[in-house]
C-alpha positions as CSV (number, residue, x, y, z in Angstrom):
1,X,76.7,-19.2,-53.8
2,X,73.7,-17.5,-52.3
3,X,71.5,-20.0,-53.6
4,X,73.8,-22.8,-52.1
5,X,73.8,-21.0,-48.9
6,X,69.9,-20.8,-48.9
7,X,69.2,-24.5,-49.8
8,X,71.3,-25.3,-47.0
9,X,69.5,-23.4,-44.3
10,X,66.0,-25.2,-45.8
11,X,67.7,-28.6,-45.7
12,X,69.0,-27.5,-42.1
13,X,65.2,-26.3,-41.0
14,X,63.4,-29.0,-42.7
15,X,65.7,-31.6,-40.8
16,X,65.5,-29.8,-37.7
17,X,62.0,-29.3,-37.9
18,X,61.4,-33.8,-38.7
19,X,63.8,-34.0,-35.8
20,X,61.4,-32.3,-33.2
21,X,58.2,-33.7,-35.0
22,X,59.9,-37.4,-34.5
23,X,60.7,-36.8,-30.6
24,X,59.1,-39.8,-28.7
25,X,56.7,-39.5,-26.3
26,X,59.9,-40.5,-23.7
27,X,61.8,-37.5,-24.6
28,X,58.9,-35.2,-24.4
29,X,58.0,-36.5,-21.1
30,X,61.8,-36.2,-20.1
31,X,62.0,-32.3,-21.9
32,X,59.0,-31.4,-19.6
33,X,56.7,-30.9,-22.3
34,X,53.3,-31.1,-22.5
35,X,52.3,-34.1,-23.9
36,X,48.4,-36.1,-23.4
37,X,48.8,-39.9,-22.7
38,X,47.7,-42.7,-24.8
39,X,47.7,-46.5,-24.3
40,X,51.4,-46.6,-24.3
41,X,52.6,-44.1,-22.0
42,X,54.2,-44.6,-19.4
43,X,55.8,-41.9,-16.7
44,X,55.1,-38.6,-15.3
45,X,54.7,-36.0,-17.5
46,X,51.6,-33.7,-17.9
47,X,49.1,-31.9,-20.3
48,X,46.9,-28.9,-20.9
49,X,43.1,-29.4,-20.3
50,X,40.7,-27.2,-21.5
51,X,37.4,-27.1,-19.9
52,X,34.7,-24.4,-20.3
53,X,37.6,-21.7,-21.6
54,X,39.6,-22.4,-19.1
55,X,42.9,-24.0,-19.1
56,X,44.4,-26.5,-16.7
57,X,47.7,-27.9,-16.3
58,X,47.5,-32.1,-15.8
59,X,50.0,-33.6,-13.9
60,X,49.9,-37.3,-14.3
61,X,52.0,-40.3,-13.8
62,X,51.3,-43.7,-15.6
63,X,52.9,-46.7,-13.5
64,X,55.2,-49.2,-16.3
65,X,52.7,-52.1,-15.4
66,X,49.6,-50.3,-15.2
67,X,46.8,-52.7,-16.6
68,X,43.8,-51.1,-18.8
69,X,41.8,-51.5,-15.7
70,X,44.0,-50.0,-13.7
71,X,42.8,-47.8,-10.8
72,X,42.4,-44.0,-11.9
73,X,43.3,-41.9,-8.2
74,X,42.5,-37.4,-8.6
75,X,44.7,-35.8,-6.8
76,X,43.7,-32.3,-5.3
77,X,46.5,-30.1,-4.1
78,X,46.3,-27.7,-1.7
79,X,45.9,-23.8,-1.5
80,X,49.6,-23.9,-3.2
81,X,48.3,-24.7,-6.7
82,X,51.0,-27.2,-6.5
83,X,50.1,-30.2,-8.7
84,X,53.3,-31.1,-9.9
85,X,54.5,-31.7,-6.2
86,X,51.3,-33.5,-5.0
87,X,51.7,-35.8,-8.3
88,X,55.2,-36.6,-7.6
89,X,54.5,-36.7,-4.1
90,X,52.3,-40.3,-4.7
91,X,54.0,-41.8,-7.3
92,X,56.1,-44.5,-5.1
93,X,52.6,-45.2,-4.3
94,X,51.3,-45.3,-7.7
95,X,53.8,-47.6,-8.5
96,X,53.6,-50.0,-5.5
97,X,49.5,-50.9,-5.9
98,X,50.1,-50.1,-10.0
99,X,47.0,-46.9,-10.0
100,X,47.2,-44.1,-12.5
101,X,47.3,-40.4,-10.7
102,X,45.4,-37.5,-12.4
103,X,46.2,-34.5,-10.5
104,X,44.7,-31.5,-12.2
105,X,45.9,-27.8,-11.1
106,X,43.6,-25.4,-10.0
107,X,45.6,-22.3,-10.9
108,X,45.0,-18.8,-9.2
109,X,44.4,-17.1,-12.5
110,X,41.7,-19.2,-13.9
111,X,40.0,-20.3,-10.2
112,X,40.9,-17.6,-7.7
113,X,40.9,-17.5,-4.2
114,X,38.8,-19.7,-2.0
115,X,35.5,-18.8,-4.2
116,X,37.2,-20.3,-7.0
117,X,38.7,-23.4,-5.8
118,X,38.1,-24.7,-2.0
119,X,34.3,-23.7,-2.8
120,X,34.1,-24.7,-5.9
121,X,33.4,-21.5,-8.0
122,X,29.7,-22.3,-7.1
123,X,28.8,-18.9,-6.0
124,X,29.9,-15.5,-7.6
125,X,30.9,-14.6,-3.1
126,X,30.4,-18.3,-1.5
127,X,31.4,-16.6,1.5
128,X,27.8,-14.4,1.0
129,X,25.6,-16.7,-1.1
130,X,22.2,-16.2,-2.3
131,X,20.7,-18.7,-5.3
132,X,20.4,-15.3,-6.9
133,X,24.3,-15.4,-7.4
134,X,24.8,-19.0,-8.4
135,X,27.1,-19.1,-11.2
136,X,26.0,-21.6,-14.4
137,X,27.0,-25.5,-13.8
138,X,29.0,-25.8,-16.0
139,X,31.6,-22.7,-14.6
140,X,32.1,-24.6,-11.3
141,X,35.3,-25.9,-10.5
142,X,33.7,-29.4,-9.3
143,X,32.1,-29.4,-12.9
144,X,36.1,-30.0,-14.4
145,X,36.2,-33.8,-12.4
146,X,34.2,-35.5,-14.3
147,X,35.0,-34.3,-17.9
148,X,38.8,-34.6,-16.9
149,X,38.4,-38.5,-15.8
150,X,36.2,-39.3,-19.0
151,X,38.7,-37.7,-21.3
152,X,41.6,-39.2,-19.9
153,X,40.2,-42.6,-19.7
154,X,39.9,-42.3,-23.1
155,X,42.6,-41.0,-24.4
156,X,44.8,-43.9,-22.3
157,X,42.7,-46.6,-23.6
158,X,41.5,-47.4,-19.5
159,X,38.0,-48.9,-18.7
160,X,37.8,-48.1,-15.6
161,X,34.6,-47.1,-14.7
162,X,35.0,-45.4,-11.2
163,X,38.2,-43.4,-9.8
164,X,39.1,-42.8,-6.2
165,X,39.7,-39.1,-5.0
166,X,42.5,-37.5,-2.8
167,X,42.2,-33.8,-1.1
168,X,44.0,-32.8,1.2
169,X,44.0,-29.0,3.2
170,X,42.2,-26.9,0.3
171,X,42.2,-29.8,-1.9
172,X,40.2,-31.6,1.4
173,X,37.5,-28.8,1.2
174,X,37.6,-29.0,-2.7
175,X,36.9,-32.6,-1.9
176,X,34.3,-32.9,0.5
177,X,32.1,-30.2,-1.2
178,X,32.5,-32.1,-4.8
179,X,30.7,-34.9,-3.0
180,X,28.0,-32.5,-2.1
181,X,27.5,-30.5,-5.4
182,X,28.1,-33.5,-7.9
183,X,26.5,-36.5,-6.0
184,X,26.4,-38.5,-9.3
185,X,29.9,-38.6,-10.5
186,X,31.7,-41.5,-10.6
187,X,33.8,-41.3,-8.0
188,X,34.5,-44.6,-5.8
189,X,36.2,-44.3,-2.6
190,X,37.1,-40.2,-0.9
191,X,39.6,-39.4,1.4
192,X,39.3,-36.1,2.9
193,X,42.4,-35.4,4.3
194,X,42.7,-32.8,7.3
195,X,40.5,-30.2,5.8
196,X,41.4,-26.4,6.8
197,X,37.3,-26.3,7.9
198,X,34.3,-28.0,6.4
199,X,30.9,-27.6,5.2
200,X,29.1,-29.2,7.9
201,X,25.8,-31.0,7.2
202,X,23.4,-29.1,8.7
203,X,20.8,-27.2,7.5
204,X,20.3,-24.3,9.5
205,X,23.8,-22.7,9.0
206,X,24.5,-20.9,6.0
207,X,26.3,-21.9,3.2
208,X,29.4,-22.4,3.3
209,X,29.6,-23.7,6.8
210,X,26.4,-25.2,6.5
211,X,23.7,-26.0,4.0
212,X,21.2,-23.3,4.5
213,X,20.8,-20.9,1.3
214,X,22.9,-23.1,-1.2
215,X,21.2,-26.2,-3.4
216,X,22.7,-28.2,-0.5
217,X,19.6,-26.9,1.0
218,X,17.6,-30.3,-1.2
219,X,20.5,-32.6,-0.8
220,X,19.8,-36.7,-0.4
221,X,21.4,-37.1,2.9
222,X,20.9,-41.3,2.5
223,X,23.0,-41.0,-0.9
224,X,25.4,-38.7,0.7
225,X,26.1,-41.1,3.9
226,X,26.5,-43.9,1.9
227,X,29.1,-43.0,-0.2
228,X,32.7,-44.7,0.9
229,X,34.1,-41.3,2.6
230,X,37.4,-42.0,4.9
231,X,38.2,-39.1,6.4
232,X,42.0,-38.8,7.8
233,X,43.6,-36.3,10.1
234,X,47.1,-35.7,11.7
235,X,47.4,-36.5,15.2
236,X,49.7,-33.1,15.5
237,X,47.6,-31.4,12.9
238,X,46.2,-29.1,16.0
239,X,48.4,-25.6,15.3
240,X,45.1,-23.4,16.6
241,X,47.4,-20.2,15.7
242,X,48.5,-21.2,11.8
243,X,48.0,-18.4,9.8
244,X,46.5,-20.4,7.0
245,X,43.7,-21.3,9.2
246,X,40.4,-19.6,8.9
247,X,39.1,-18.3,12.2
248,X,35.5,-16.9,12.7
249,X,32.6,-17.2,15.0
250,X,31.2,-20.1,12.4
251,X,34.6,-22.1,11.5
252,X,35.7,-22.0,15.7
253,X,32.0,-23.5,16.4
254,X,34.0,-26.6,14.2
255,X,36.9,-26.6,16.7
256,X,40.2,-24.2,16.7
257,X,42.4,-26.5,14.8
258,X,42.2,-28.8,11.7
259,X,42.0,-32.1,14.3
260,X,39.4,-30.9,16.4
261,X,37.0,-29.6,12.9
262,X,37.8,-33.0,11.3
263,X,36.1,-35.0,14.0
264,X,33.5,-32.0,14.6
265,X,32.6,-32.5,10.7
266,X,32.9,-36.3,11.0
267,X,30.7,-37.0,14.6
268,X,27.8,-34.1,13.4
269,X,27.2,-35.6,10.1
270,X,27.3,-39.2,12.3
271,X,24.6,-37.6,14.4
272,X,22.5,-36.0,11.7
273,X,22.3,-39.9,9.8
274,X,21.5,-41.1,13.0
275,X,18.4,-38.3,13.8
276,X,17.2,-39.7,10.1
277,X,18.1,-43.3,10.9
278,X,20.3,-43.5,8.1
279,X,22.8,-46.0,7.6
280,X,26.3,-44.4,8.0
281,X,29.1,-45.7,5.9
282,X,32.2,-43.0,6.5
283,X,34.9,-43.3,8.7
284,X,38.0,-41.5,10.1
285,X,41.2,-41.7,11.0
286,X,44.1,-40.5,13.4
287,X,47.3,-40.8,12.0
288,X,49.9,-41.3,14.8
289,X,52.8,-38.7,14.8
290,X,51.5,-37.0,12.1
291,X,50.9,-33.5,11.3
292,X,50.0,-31.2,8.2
293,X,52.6,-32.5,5.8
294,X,50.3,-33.3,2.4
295,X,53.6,-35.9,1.3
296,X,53.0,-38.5,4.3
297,X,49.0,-37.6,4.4
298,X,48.8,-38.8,0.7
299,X,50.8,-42.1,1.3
300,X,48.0,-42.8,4.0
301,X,45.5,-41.9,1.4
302,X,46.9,-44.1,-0.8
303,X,47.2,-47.0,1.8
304,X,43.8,-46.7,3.1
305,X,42.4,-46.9,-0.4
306,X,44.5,-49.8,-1.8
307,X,45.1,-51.9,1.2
């Protein structure tokens, strides 16, 4: 009887054990389980990356008629570390102009603070950098883009070659300093969306409000102005008193609200391609009635990249 009892628990685990293994890649996606895509996924669901030790949640969504060469778009979320919510925030988008969204999470414990994340884990203090405290390449933050886009492209069978970039609030800064730091990604169009404050080309302020004592300090200005850069603001984005806001001597010299710094950064780096008689290729824009909501700032993102 024992021995009955017993084969009947292994017949139970063993058939148990073929169901889970024979779940589709649906009902993972549906169980909230992490799953990487392939050519024939389609949804939201996400994955864990791992890039120099450190692991990364991978929110993605995968549009039903998505083409092989269909658009790649990185999301980067703001100082919430919420992924899942900037993913999901898009995906009407995603689905309307048929582009794949990559939105990887920058979590607290792996990338904290603003060091970690909005400054790209460049410096051991970025707020008091020296190029004696310049942490190895491959530790920075900006140094996940890249090997995230090349494995997902492959893993989904896409041949894109470029893919178009989203930041908004800390995931703005996150942006606008990637462009800086990894000028040779592949990255096509940027929208740097209503950035808490900015690196500032210049190159007698200190990093991080400027480029002095940084590797910004050798930058190629003519390759940096001639990347497609749209920067976007809220119209009602101008809350001088939000406690998320950084305020200092150096970040009010920007402007006292997100509005104001997002032209400051956008008419100084005008003048600075214009004192080198560089051709200047970004652009910004006001978006009427707006303010710092990231759900209606990333449909704009997607609408200025896809219209």
């Amino acid at each position: 009887m024992k021995n009955l009892v017993l084969l009947k628990n292994i017949i139970l685990a063993f058939f148990i054990s073929n169901l889970l293994l024979s779940c589709s890649d649906e009902q993972k996606i549906i169980n909230n389980i992490p799953l990487v895509p392939n050519a024939t996924t389609v949804g939201s669901g996400f994955f864990e990356f791992i890039n120099n030790d450190k692991k990364l949640n991978i929110y993605y969504h995968i549009p039903q008629n998505a083409a092989k060469n269909a658009s790649i778009v990185m999301v980067f979320h703001g100082a919430g570390r919420n992924a899942k919510d900037y993913r999901n925030a898009i995906i009407e988008k995603a689905n309307a102009y048929n582009f794949i969204v990559i939105a990887p999470e920058f979590s607290e414990t792996n990338y904290p603070g603003g060091d970690g994340y909005n400054l790209g884990n460049v410096f051991i203090d970025g707020d008091n950098p020296s190029l004696n405290t310049i942490n190895p390449e491959n530790e920075w933050a900006f140094s996940v883009v890249e090997n995230l886009f090349n494995f997902t492209k492959n893993e989904i069978g896409n041949t894109s070659k470029t893919y178009h970039i989203i930041g908004h609030s800390a995931g703005a800064q996150f942006a606008q300093r990637l462009i800086m730091f990894k000028p040779d990604n592949a990255y096509n169009k940027v929208i740097i969306s209503a950035g808490g404050w900015y690196t500032v080309p210049n190159f007698t302020i200190d990093f991080p409000y400027g480029f002095e004592k940084s590797p910004l300090e050798n930058i190629n200005l003519t390759n940096l102005f001639s990347k497609s850069v749209f920067i976007q603001v809220g119209e009602l984005d101008n809350n001088s008193n939000d406690s998320s806001l950084r305020r200092n001597q150096f970040t009010d010299a920007q402007g006292t609200n997100r509005f104001q710094r997002a032209y400051h950064f956008y008419n100084k780096s005008k003048d600075l391609a214009a004192l080198n008689s560089i051709p200047y290729q970004w652009k910004i824009q006001t978006n009427k009635g707006l303010g710092h909501d990231f759900r209606a700032a990333l449909e704009k993102a997607a609408d200025i990249i896809f219209k």
